[in-house]
C-alpha positions in Angstrom: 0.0 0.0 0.0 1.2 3.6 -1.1 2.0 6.6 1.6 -0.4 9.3 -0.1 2.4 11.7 2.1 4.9 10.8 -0.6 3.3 12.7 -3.3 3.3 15.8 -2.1 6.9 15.9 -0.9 7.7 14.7 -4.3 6.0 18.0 -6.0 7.2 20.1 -3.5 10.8 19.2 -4.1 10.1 19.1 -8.1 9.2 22.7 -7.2 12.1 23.7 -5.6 14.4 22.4 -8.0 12.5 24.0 -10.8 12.9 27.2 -8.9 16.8 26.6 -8.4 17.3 25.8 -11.6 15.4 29.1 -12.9 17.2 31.1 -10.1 21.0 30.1 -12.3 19.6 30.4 -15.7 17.9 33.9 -14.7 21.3 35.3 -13.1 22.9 34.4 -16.2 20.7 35.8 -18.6 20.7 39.3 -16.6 24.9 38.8 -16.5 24.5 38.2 -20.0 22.3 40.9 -21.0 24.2 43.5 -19.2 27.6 42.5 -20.2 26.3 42.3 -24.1 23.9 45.3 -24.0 20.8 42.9 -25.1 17.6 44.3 -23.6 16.0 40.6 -25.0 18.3 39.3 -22.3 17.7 41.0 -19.6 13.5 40.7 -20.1 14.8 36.2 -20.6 16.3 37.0 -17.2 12.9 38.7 -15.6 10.9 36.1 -17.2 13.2 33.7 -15.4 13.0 35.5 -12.2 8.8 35.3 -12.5 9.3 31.2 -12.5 11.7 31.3 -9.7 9.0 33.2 -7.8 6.0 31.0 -8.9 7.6 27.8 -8.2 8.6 29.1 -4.8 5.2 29.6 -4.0 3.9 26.4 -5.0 6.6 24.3 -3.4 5.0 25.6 -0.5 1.3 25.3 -1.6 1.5 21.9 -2.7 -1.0 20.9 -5.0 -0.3 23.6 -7.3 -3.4 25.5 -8.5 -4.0 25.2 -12.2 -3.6 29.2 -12.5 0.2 29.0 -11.0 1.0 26.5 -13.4 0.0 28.2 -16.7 1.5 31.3 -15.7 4.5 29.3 -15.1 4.3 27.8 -18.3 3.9 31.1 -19.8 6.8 32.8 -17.9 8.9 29.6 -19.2 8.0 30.2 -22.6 8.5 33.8 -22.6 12.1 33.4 -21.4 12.6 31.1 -24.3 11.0 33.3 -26.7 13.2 36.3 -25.7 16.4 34.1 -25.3 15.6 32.8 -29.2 15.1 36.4 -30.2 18.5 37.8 -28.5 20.2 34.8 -30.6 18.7 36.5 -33.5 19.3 39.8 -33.0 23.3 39.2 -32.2 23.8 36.8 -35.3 
């Protein structure tokens, strides 16, 4: 038989790792941005930092409402849309 406590744990620390994992990839962008003068970075890095904060608060908030997660999923996507279009830009 299954420990229905498990679960939960198991999202929260998916959570936190998403967040960690956001947190690098947003400082970089910013260092990136700055260091290169790319505007498209620097909004990569902010869309980064807006998944760091919403996987913070569903690591604590464990199910995640369906709300947090699209806006994650948008926030993800916008950071790779902006990231794609600094590539662009600088080739």
């Amino acid at each position: 038989m299954r420990d229905p406590g498990l679960q939960p744990e198991r999202t929260a620390l998916a959570w936190q790792r998403t967040g960690l994992s956001a947190a690098v990839v947003a400082v970089l962008l910013v260092r990136s941005g700055i260091v290169h003068g790319s505007a498209l970075e620097i909004a990569a890095g902010a869309c980064a930092a807006v998944v760091v904060a919403l996987s913070a608060l569903a690591a604590r908030d464990v199910p995640a409402a369906r709300l947090r997660l699209g806006l994650t999923t948008l926030a993800v996507v916008a950071c790779g849309l902006c990231t794609a279009a600094s590539l662009l830009v600088q080739s």
